[in-house]
MARNUDREN-605708 format. One line per 3 residues: number of its first residue (from 1); their letters; for each residue x, y, z of C-alpha. Coordinates in pm, 1 decimal. Each point is the difference from the previous one (the first is absolute). Example, Ala and Ser with C-alpha at 12.3 -4.5 7.8 and 13.67 -1.06 7.14 Angstrom:
2
1	as	1230.0 -450.0 780.0 | 137.0 344.0 -66.0
This chain:
490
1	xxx	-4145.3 409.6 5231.0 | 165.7 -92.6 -311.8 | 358.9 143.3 -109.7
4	xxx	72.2 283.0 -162.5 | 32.6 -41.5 -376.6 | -210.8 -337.0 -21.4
7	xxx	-316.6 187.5 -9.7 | -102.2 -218.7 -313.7 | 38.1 -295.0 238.1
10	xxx	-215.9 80.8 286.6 | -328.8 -183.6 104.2 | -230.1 345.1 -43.3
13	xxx	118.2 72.4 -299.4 | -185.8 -366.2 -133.2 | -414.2 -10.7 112.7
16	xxx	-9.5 -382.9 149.4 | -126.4 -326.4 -218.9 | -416.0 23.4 87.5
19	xxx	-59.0 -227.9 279.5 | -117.7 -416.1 -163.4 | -335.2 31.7 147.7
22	xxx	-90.2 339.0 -130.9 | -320.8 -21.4 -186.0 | 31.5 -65.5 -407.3
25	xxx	-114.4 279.4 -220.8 | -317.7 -23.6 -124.9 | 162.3 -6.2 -368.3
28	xxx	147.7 -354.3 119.5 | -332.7 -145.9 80.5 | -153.0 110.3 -350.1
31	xxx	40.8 -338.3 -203.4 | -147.1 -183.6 270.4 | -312.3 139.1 -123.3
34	xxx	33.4 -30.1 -347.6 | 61.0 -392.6 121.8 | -329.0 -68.8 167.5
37	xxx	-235.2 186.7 -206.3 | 126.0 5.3 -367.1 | -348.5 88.0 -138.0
40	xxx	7.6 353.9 244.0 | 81.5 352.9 -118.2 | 183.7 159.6 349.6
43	xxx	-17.3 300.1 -138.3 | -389.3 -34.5 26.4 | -82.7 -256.5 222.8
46	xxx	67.8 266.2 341.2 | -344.1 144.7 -136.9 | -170.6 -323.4 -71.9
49	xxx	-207.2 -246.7 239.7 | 90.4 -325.9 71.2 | -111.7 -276.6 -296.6
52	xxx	85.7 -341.9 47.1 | 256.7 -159.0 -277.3 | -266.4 -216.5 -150.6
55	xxx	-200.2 315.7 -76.6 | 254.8 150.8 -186.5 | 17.9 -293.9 -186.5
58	xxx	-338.2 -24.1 -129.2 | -29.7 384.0 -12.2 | 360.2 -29.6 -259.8
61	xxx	-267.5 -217.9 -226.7 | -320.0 220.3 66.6 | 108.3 346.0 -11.5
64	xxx	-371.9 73.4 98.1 | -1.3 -163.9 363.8 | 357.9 196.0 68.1
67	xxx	-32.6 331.7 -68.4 | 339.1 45.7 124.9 | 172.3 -270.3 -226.1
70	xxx	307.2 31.6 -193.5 | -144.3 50.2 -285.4 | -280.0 270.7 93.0
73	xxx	120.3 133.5 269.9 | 124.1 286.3 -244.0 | -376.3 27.3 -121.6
76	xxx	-135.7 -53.6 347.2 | 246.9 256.1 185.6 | -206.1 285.4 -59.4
79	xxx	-315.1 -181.2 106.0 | 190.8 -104.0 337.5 | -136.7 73.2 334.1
82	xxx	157.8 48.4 298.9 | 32.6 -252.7 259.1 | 170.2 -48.9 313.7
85	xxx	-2.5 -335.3 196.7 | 156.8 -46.5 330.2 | 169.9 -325.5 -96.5
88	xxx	323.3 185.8 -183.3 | 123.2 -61.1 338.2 | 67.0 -314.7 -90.1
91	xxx	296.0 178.7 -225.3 | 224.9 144.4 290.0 | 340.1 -69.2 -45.6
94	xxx	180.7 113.7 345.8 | -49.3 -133.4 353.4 | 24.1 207.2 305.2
97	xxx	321.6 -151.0 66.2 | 174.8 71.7 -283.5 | -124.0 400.1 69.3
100	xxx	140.6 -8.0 291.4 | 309.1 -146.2 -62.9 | 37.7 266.4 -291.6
103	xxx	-65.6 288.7 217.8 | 320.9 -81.3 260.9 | 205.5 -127.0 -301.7
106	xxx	-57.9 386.7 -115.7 | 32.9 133.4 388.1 | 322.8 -180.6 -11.6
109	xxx	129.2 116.3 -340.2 | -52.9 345.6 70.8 | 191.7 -3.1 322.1
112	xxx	265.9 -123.3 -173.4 | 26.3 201.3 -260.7 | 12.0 341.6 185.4
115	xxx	224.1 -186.4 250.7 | 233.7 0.4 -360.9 | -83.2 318.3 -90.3
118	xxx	150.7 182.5 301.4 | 311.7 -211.8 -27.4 | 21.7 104.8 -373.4
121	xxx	-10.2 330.8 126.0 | 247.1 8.9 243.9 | 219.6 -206.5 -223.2
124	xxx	-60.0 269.1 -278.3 | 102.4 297.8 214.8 | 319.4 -165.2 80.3
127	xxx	49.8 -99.5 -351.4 | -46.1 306.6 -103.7 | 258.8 171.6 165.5
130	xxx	252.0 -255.9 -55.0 | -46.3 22.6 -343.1 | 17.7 338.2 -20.6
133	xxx	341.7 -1.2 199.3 | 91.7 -256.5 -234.8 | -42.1 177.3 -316.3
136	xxx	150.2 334.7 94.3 | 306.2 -219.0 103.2 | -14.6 -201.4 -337.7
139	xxx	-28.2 336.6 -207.4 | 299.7 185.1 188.9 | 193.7 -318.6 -94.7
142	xxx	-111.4 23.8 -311.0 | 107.1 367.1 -7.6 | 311.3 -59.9 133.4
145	xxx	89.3 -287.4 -270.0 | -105.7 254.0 -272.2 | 268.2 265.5 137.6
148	xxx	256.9 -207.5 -7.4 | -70.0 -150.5 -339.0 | 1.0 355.9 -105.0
151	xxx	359.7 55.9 145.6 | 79.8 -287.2 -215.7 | -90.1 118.8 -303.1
154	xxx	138.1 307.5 50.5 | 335.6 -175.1 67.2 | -11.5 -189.3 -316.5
157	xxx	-93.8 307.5 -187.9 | 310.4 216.5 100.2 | 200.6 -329.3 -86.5
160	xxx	-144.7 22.0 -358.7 | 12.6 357.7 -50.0 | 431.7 -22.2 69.4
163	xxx	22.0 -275.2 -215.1 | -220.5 99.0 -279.8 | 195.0 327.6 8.7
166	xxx	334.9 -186.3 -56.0 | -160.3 -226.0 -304.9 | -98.7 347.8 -139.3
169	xxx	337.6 61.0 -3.9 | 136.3 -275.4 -89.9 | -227.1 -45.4 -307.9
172	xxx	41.8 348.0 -108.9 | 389.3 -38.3 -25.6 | -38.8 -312.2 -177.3
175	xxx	-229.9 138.9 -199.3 | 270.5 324.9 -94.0 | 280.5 -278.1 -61.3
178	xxx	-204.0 -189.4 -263.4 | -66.7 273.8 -196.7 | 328.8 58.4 36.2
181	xxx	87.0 -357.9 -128.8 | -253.8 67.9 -282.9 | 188.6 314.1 -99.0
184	xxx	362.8 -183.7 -36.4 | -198.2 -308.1 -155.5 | -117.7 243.3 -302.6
187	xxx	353.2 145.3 -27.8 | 144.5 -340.9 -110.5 | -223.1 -0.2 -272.5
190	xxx	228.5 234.8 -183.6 | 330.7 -142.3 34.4 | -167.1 -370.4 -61.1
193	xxx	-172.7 211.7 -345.5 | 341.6 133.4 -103.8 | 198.9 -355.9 34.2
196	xxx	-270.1 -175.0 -188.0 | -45.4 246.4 -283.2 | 364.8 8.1 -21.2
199	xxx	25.8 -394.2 -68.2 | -285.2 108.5 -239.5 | 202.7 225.8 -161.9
202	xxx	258.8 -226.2 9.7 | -160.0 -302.2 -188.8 | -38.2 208.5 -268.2
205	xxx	386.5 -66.9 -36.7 | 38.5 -212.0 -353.6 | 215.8 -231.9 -68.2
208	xxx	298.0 -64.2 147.7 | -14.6 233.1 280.6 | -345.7 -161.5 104.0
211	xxx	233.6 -142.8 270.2 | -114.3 -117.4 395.6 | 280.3 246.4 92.9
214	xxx	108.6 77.9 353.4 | -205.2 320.7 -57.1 | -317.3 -201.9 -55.4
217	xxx	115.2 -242.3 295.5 | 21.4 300.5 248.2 | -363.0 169.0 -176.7
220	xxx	-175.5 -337.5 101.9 | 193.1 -14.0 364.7 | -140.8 313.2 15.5
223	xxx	-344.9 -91.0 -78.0 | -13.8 -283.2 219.8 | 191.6 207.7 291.6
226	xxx	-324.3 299.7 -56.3 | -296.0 -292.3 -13.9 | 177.1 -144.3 295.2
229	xxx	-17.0 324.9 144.0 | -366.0 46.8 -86.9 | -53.7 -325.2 166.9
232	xxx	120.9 1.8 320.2 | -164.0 388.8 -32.0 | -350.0 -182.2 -83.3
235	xxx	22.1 -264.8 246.8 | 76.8 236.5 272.8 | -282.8 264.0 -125.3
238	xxx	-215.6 -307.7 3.3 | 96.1 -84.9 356.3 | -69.1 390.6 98.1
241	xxx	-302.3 -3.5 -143.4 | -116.3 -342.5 163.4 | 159.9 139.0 309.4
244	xxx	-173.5 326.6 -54.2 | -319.3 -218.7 -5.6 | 84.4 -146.9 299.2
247	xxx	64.5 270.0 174.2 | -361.4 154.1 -99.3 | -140.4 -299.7 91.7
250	xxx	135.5 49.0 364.2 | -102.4 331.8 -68.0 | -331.9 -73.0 -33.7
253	xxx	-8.0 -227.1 241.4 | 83.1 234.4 270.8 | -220.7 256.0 -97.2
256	xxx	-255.9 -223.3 17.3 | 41.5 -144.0 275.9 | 67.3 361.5 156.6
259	xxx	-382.9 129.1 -219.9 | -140.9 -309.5 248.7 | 155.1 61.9 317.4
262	xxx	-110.7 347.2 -62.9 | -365.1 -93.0 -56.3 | 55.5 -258.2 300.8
265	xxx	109.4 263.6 212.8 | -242.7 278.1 -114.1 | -289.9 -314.0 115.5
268	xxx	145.8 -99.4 290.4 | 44.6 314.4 99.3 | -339.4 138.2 -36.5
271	xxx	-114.2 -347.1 182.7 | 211.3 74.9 316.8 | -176.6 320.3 23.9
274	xxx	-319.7 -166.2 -34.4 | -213.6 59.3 316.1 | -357.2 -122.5 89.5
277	xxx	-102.8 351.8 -78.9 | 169.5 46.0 -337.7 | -184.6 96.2 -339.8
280	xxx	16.7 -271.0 -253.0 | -5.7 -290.0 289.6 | -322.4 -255.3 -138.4
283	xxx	-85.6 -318.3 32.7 | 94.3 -251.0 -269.3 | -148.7 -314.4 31.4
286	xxx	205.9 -329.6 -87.5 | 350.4 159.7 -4.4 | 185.2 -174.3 279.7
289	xxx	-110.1 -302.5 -186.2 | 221.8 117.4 -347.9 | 364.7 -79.0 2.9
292	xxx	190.6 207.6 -247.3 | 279.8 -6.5 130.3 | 356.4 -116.6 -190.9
295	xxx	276.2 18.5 268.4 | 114.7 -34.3 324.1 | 237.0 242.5 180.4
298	xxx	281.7 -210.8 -79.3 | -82.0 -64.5 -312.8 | -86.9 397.4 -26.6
301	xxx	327.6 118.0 120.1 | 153.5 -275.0 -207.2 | -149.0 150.7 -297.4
304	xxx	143.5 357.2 69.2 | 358.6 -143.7 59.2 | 9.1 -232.2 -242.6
307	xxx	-82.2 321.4 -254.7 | 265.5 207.3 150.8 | 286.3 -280.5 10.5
310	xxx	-104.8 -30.7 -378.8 | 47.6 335.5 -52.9 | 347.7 9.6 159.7
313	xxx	73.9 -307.7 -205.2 | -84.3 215.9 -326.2 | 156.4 262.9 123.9
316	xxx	312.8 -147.3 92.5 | 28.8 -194.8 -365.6 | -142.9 313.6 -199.2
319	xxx	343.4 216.1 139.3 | 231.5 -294.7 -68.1 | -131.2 -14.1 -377.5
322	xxx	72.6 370.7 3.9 | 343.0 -69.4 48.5 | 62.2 -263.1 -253.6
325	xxx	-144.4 253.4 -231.7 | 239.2 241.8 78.0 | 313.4 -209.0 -44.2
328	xxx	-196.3 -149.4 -280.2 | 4.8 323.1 -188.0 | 372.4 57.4 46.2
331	xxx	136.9 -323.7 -119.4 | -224.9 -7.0 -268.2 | 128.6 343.2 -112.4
334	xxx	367.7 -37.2 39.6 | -65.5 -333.2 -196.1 | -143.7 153.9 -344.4
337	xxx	255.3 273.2 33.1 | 281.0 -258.8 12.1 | -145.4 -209.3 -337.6
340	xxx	-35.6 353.7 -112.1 | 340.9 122.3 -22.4 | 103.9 -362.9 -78.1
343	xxx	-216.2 14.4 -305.6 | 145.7 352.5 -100.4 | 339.2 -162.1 -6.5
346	xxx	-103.0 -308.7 -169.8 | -124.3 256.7 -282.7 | 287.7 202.7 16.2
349	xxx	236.6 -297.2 -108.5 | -228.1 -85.0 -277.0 | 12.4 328.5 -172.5
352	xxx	369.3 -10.8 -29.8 | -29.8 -352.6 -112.0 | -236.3 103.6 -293.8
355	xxx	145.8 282.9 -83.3 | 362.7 -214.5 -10.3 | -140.3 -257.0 -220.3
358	xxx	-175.7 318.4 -228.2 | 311.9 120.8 -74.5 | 178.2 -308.1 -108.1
361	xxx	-309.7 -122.7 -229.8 | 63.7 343.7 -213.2 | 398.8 -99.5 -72.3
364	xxx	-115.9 -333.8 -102.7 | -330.8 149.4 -176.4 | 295.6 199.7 -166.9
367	xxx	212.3 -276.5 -105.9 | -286.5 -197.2 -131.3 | -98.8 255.0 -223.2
370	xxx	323.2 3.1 -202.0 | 11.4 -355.8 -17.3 | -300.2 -24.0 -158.5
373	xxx	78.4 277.2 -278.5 | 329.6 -258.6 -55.0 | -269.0 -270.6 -42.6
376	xxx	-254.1 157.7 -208.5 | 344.1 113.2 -229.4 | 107.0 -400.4 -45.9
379	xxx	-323.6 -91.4 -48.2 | -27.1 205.4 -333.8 | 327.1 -127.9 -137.4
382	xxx	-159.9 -353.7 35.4 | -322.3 99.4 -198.1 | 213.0 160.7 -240.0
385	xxx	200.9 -319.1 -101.7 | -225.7 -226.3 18.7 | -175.8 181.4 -293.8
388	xxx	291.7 -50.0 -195.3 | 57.5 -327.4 34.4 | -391.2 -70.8 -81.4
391	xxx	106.7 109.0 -353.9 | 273.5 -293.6 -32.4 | -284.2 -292.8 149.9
394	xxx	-291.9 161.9 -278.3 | 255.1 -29.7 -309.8 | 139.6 -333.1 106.1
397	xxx	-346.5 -100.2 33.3 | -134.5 151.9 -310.3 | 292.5 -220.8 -166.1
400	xxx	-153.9 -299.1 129.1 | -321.5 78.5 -88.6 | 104.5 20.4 -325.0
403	xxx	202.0 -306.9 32.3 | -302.4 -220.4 29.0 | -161.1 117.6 -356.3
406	xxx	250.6 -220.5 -160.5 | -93.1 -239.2 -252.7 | -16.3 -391.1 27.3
409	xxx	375.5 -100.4 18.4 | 108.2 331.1 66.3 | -76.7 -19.1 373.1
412	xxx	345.8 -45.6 86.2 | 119.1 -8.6 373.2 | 329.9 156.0 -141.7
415	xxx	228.8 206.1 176.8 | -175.6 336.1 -63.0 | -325.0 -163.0 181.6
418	xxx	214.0 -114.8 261.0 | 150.7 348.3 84.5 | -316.9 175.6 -5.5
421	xxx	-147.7 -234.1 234.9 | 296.7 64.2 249.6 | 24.3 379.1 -140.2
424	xxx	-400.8 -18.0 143.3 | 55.7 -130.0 389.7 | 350.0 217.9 43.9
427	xxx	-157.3 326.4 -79.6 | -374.7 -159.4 218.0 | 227.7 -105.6 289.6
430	xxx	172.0 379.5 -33.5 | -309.4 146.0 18.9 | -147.8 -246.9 249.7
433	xxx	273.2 100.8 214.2 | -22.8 415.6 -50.3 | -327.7 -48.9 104.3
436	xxx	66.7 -220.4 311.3 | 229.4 244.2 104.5 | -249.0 319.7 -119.6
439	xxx	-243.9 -161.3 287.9 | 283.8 -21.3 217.5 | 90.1 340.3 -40.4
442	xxx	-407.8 130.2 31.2 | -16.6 -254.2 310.0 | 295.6 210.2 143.6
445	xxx	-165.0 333.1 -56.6 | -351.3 -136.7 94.8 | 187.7 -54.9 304.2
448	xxx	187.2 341.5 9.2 | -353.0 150.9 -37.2 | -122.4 -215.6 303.3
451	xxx	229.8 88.7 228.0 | 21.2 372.5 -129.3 | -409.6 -29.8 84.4
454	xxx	57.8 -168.4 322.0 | 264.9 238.8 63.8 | -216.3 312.7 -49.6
457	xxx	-280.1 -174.9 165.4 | 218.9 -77.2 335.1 | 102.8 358.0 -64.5
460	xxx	-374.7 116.9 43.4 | -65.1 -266.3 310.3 | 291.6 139.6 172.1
463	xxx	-107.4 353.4 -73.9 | -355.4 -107.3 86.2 | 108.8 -126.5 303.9
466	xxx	218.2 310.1 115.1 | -335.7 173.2 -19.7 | -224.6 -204.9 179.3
469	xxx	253.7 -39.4 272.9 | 157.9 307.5 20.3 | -278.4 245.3 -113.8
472	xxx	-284.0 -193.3 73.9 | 73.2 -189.6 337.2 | 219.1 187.2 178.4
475	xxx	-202.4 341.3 -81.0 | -280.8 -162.7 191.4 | 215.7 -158.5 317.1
478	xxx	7.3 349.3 79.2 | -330.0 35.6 129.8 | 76.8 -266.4 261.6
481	xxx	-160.9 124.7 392.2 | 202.6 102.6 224.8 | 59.0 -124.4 381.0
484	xxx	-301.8 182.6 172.0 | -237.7 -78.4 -293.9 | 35.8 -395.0 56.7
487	xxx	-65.2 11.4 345.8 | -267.6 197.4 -31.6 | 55.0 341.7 167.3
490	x	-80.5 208.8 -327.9
């Protein structure tokens, strides 16, 4: 009796090799035939009588004497009568030996085999029943693995429900603080307008008073202190929003790993219910062979925690960002209010310095004005003589003129020639010298008249500057936010 399980293995399950001195099948003995008599048709010749080989020889020439030829004996087969001879005997191809020994080789064969059957039997029944026990044991295991797996995901999934609740949270008071952020970021815009359109007021300054002041050195501190502001504003609203992303991306994470271990649990579930007599329950050929599967339970529950630790992580850095914001907010306020008052003073002092140096340019515009009526007086006094003396140089020179019409010996360098001559360069030099002193005098009142311009013209800087500064500029610094504005609570 063989063992339980080795079935395959057992002697009745495999018919025995036949016996070496069986009989050959007939099939085996065929080309000996073909051998011996190559000119004979066996699928005629059981029908034929006995001819000798040299007959079919002569009868292959002389289709006449062989009716039964090759050649004719397609024509001849209809013709063909029939004939039995006693000597096909001769064609017997078993002895009585060998049909006895085949009848107790089968005797023998069939002992055996229903000697295997009943053992197959036997072994069957047992087999049976062993397998059966085997099976339901196998599918209560199977059962039982299934409801614990499902315990396990339903651990897992109250984990991720608490912590997905808490990145909800968490991202949603993020969220409130950067618009928040966004909100104070937009209310610098105004003060950083007002400083630069007042340093664009400002260069419209001419002249002198086009000055790098302490005014315009407290505008541009200002300018820088805002954009530094914005900056560190930006780069944090940058970081919130990458955060932000990050904490989505955990987010998502966790609700998708929560959507599978849903889905898992919803299969599993409905598979540890499964019974043999449950609807839906086919057969599906092949399956056990496909492995789909990704994980292991370690690698599983590995999975899981590693999401949830992440989340923590993001969690944990999200509400530290939240509180740089915060103090963020309120240094970054304090600090534009500080280079805002500073920048009020600086504009303060200026005004009185402009309106100082206003004042003194009108004395001195004053001043300058009478000089140059003094000027203008002298000025005409010099005109005036040297007319006269251009009436002494034209008669001294008309002299001369007539001096040279002379005749022959009478050009005389005499004494009257002589004075003339000298009568000529004294009143020249005279006049040379009025008018020398003419251009000095218009020199002086071109100069009078430039600095009575650039007088009246510093007048109108100064006066153009009191406006920008005082009407201009400081009417808009009074728009500037207030405390709760730049953080962002309004």
């Amino acid at each position: 009796m063989e063992l339980l399980g080795s079935t395959l293995t057992a002697t009745y399950a495999h018919p025995r090799p036949t016996p070496s001195n069986f009989l050959p099948a007939i099939s085996t003995m065929a080309s000996t035939y073909r051998d011996r008599f190559p000119h004979y048709n066996l699928t005629h010749s059981l029908s034929l009588p006995w001819k000798p080989n040299t007959y079919y020889k002569v009868a292959s020439n002389s289709p006449t004497l062989a009716p039964y030829c090759t050649r004719a004996q397609k024509v001849a087969e209809s013709t063909m009568l029939p004939f039995v001879s006693n000597r096909t005997t001769l064609f017997t191809r078993y002895t009585p030996d060998d049909w006895y020994r085949s009848n107790l080789t089968n005797y023998q064969e069939s002992n055996t085999s229903r000697h295997n059957s009943e053992r197959l039997r036997v072994d069957t029944s047992r087999l049976i029943q062993d397998k059966y026990q085997q099976t339901r044991k196998t599918q209560a295991d199977s059962t039982q693995n299934l409801g614990e797996r499902v315990n396990d995901i339903g651990f897992w999934k109250s984990e991720i429900l608490h912590e997905l609740d808490e990145m909800i949270g968490e991202t949603n008071a993020l969220t409130d603080l950067k618009k928040k952020m966004e909100r104070s970021l937009m209310e610098t815009e105004a003060p950083l307008q007002v400083a630069r359109e007042c340093l664009l007021h400002r260069e419209k300054r001419v002249g002198i008073d086009l000055v790098h002041d302490e005014v315009e050195t407290e505008l541009l501190t200002e300018i820088d202190n805002i954009l530094c502001c914005q900056e560190r504003m930006k780069l944090h609203l940058d970081k919130a929003i990458a955060q932000l992303a990050s904490d989505r991306a955990s987010q998502h994470e966790l609700e998708k790993d929560l959507s599978d271990k849903q889905a898992a649990y919803r299969i599993d579930d409905k598979c540890h219910h499964l019974r043999n007599t449950s609807e839906g329950v086919s057969f599906f050929r092949g399956v056990e062979k496909v492995d789909a599967t990704v994980s292991v339970p370690e690698s599983w529950a590995k999975f899981t925690d590693d999401n949830i630790l992440r989340s923590q992580s993001e969690r944990a850095a999200s509400a530290k960002l939240r509180d740089d914001i915060n103090n963020l907010l309120v240094v970054t306020a304090n600090e534009m209010w500080n280079q805002f008052n500073k920048v009020n003073v600086a504009f303060t002092n200026r005004i009185a310095e402009t309106a100082d140096a206003k004042n003194k340019i009108q004395i001195h515009l004053a001043k300058t004005l009478q000089e140059i009526f003094q000027t203008e007086m002298t000025i005409e006094s010099i005109r005036k003589a040297v007319r006269e003396k251009s009436a002494y140089l034209k008669v001294a020179q008309t002299r001369l003129d007539e001096r040279t019409r002379r005749p022959n010996i009478e050009l005389c360098r005499d004494l009257a020639q002589l004075r003339l001559v000298n009568e000529v360069y004294e009143v020249d030099d005279t006049i040379q010298t009025l008018q020398q002193r003419l251009r000095d005098a218009e020199d002086t009142l071109q100069s009078l008249v430039h600095t009575k311009a650039t007088l009246e013209h510093d007048l109108a800087v100064k006066a153009n500057s009191l406006y920008i500064d005082h009407e201009k500029c400081m009417g808009m610094r009074k728009s500037f936010p207030n405390t709760l504005r730049l953080v962002g609570y309004c």
